[in-house]
N, C-alpha and C positions, 0 to 999 in steps of 0.2 A: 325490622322489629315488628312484631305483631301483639298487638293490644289482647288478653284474658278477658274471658265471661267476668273472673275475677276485679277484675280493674274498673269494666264497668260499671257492673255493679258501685264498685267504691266510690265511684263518679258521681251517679245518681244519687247519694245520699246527700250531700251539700246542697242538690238541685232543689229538695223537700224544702230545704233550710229557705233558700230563695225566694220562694213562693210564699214562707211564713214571715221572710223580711218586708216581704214587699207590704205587708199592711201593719208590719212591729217596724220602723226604725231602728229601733235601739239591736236587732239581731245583724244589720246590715255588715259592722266590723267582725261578730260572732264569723259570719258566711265569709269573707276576706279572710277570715285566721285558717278558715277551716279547709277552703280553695289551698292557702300556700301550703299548709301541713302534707295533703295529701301528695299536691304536686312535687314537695321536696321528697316524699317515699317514694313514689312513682320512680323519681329519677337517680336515687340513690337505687333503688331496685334493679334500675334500668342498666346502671352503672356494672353493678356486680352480675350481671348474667353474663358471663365468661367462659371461658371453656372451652378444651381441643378434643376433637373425635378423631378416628379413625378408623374407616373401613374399608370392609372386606368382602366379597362377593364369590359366593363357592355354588356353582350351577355345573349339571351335565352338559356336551357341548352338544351331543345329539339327543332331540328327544323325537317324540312321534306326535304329529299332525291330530290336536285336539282332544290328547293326553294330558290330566294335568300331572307336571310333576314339582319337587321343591327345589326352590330357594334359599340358601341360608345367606344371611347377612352379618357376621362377625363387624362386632364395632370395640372398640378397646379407649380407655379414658388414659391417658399420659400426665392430667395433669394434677392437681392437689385436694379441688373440689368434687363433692360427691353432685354426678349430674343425671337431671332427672329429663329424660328425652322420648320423645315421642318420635317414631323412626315411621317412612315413607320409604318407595322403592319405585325408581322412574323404569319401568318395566313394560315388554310389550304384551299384548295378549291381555286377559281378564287374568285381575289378582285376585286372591282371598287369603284374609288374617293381616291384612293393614289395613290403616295404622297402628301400629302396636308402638302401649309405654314401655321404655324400661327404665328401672333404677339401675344406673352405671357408677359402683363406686368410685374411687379413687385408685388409681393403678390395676384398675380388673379389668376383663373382657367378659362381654356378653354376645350371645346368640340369636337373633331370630330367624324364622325359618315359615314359610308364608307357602302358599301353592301359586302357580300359576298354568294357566293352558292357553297354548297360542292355536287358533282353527284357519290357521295358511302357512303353507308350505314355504319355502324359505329360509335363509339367514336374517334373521333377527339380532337388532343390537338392543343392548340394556344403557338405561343415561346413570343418570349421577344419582347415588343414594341420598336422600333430602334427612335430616335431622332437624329439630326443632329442641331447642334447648330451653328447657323451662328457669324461671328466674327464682332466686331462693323464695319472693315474698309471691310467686305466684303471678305476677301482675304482667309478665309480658314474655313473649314468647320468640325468639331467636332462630330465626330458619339458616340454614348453611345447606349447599347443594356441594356433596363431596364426589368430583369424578371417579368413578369404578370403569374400565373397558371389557367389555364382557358380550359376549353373542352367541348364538345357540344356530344351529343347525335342524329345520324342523324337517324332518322325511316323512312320506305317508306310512301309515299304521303298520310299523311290523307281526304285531298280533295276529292283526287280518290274516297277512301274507302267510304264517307262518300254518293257521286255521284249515287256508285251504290248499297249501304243499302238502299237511300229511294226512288230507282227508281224501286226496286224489287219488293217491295210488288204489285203493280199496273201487272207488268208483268207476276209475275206466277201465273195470274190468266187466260191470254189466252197463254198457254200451246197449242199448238195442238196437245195431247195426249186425246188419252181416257184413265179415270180413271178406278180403278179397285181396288176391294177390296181385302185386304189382308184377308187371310185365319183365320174366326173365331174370326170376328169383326167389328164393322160398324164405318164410317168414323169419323174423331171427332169432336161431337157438336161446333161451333160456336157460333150459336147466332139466335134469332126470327127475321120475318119480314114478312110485310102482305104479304097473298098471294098470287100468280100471276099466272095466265093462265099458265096452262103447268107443276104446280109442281106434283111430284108425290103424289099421295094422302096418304100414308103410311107416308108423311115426315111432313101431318097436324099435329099442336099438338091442341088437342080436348080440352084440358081446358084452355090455353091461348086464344082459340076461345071463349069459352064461355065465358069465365072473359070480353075480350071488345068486344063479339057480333062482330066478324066479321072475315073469317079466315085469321089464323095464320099458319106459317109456319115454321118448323127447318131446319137451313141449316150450313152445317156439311161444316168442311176447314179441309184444311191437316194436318194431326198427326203430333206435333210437340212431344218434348223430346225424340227425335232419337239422336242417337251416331254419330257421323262423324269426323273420324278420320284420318290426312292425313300423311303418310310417305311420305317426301321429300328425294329423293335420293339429296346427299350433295358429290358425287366422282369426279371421274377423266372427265369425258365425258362430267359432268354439269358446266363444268368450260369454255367449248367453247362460244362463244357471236353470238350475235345476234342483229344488229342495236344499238351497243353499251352498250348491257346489256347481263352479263354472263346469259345463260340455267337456271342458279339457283337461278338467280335474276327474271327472269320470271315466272319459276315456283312458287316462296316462295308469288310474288304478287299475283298472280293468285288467290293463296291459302287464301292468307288472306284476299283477294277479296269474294273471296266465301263462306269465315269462316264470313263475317261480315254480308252478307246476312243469313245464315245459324241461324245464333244468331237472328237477327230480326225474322226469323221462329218459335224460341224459342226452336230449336235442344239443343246440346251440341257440342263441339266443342273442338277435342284436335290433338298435333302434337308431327310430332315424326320425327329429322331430323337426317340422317345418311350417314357417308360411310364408313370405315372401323369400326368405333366404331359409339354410340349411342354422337351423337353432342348436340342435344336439348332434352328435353321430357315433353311436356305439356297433361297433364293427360287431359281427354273428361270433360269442366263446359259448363252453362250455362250463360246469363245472358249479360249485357251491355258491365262491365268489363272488359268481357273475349276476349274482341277484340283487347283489349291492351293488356293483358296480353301474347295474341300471338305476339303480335307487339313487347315488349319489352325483351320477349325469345327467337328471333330469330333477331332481329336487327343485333347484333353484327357478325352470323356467317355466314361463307362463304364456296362458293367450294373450295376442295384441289383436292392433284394431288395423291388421295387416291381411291384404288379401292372398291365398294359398297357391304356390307356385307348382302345381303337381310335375308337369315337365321336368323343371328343375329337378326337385326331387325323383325323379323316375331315373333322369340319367346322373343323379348321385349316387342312384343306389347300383346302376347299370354298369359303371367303371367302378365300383368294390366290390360285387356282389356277381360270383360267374355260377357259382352253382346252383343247383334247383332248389327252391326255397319256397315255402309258405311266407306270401307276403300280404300283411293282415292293414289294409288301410282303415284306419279311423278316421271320418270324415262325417260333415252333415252340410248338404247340399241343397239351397232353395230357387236358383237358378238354372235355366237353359248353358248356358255360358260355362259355367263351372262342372255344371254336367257333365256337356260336353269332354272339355279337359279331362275330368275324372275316368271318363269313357277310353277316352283315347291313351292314359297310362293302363288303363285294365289291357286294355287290348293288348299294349308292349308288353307290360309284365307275362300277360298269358304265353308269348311266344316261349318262356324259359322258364318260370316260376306257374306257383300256383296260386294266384289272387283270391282272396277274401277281402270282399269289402264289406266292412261295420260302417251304414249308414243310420245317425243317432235321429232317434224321429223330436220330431215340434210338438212339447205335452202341450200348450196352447191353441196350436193348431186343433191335437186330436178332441182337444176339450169341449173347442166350438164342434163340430161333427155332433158330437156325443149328447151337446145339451139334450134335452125334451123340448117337443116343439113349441110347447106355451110357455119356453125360458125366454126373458126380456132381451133377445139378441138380435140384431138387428136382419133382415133375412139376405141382403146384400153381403153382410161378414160372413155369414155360416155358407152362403154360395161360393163366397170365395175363399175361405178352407178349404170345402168341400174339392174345386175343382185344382186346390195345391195339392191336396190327396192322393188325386188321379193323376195328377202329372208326376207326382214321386212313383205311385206304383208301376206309368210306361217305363218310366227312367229304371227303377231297378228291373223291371222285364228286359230291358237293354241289355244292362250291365251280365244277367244271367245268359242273353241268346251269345254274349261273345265269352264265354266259357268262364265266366267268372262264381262262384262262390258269395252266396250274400246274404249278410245278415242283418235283418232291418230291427233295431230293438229301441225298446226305450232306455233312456238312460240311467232310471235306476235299479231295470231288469238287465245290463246291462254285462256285469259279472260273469253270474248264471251261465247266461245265452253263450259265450263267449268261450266261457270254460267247455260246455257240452258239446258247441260246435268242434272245438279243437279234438274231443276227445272223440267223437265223430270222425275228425279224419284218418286220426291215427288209428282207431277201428278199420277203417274200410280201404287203406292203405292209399289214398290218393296221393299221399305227396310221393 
């Protein structure tokens, strides 16, 4: 039970009284009548706050990562009394529009319906709906915590995703690469259309001309059912943030950013998320599905405070994985040691696949670098930025002399880079 602004108030009026006994006698019995009077309404009040709720909890079970979406809370009165309730909702994420009153008659149902937005990815559970029952004379308030079971499913933004599937196709077509044929094989047929000043004459087809009398021309698009495979480093280092989103939260969209364009290509498309053990493992499909299929295999999992086992992962992907693939590692690396490691899977990969590695740069690192020299830094920090720098740029000169593929970005340029790389290769035919 919980004591009214109401009640108090009613308190303090007797207290006046007190203070005016204390130098009148004769009010002293006045303050005694005036104490029990109130106390027997108080507890007559107290008596009749009664009353049964029931409720009900109606949510989607998927929503998207930092969308808000509603809430409804159906509550229904069973019993005789008209109840006046102030409703609460044990909910994750930031709420808005509680607490809300409502008048609940006798034998009705009423609705509230509130926003919420959750900004992490995950399965979320909702607790118990809180009601608070007001007393007929105001004076005291009745909380009940009524259990609802209820959880949502939070996935990253399919907006996004959805944003830059059909903005793709239009863009990798002006690629500023030159194309280039893969070894022992001509690009892959698309489709006829008249022909136009300038085509190559090899690319006529001589009896589509003749069929409607006027030339005809084949024009070849980029080879799709390619492999592309992405290891997501899931360790310790991807667990640092950036503009409010963990390394591995960037990465994982990025990925599914570019796995959704990828699929519109008609590639295949699989993951493989790790740091000391094998986290996720989505074998390489094709097809619509498979965008969600990524989405709902990797929703749930996040960075630990786990160091990354690239071996391991090299030969998990190396006993499922036989044919030539674009394998796009996400990683960020501030050690010799780990380097190293990282080194030495580029290497294997390179024998069969074609390695891309995304190594996510340090904004604090680049920050110190960048001050001006009269910033309050100390000149020992910014040397030793500076010479982390240099050792990232030997490290990715590495990575490039053993045939690998590398993309150094930041991680909220991230996206972008990532998309244009891929659309870069499928341009220039390397996989």
């Amino acid at each position: 039970m919980i004591p009214t602004r109401r009640l108090v108030l009613l308190v303090a009026a007797p207290l006046v009284l007190a203070v005016v006994a204390y130098f009148v006698r004769g009010l002293l019995v006045l303050v005694l009548a005036v104490d029990l009077v109130l106390l027997l309404i108080a507890a007559v009040d107290l008596v009749l706050n009664r009353g049964t709720v029931e409720a009900k909890r109606t949510v989607k079970r998927v929503q998207g990562v930092g969308r808000p979406f509603d809430v409804v809370v159906e509550l229904s009165n069973p019993g005789r009394r008209d109840l006046h309730l102030e409703v609460e909702d044990d909910a994750p994420g930031e709420r808005e529009g509680l607490p809300v009153p409502v008048v609940l008659p006798s034998g009705r149902r009423a609705e509230v319906t509130y926003s919420n937005r959750i900004d992490r990815r995950g399965e979320h559970s909702f607790g118990a709906v809180i009601v608070r029952f007001m007393s007929p004379l105001g004076l005291w308030q009745r909380q009940k915590h009524i259990p609802t079971e209820d959880s949502v499913r939070v996935y990253p933004d399919f907006a996004a995703l959805r944003q830059y599937g059909l903005s793709a196709p239009t863009g990798d077509r002006r690629a500023p690469v030159r194309a280039r044929r893969r070894p022992g094989g001509e690009n892959e047929f698309e489709r006829l259309r008249p022909y136009v000043p300038g085509d190559p004459y090899k690319h006529i087809d001589w009896k589509a001309t003749a069929r409607r009398r006027q030339f005809i021309s084949r024009e070849f698009g980029q080879e799709s059912n390619q492999n592309i495979v992405f290891l997501l480093d899931a360790g310790r280092l991807m667990t640092g943030t950036s503009d409010g989103l963990t390394l591995f939260d960037r990465a994982l969209n990025s990925a599914l950013m570019m796995a959704h364009v990828a699929l519109k290509h008609g590639d295949r498309v699989g993951m493989l998320v790790f740091d000391s053990e094998v986290r996720a493992w989505l074998p390489p499909a094709s097809g619509s599905r498979s965008a969600h299929r990524l989405i709902r295999g990797t929703y749930d999992v996040f960075a630990r405070d786990e160091e990354p086992d690239y071996a391991m992962a090299f030969r998990h992907l190396a006993q499922r994985v036989r044919s030539r693939s674009l394998v796009v590692l996400l990683t960020t690396v501030v050690d010799d040691v780990n380097a190293g490691l990282a080194e030495a899977v580029v290497s294997g990969l390179g024998r069969r696949h074609l390695p891309l590695v995304v190594w996510l740069r340090d904004q604090d690192v680049d920050a110190l670098v960048r001050q001006p020299a009269e910033a309050p830094v100390d000149h020992y920090t910014r040397g030793a930025a500076a010479e982390l720098l240099g050792w990232r740029e030997a490290a990715l000169s590495r990575l490039r002399r053993r045939g690998a593929l590398v993309l150094d970005a930041d991680p909220g340029d991230l996206t972008p880079k990532l998309l244009g790389r891929y659309l870069e290769i499928k341009a220039r035919r390397l996989l």
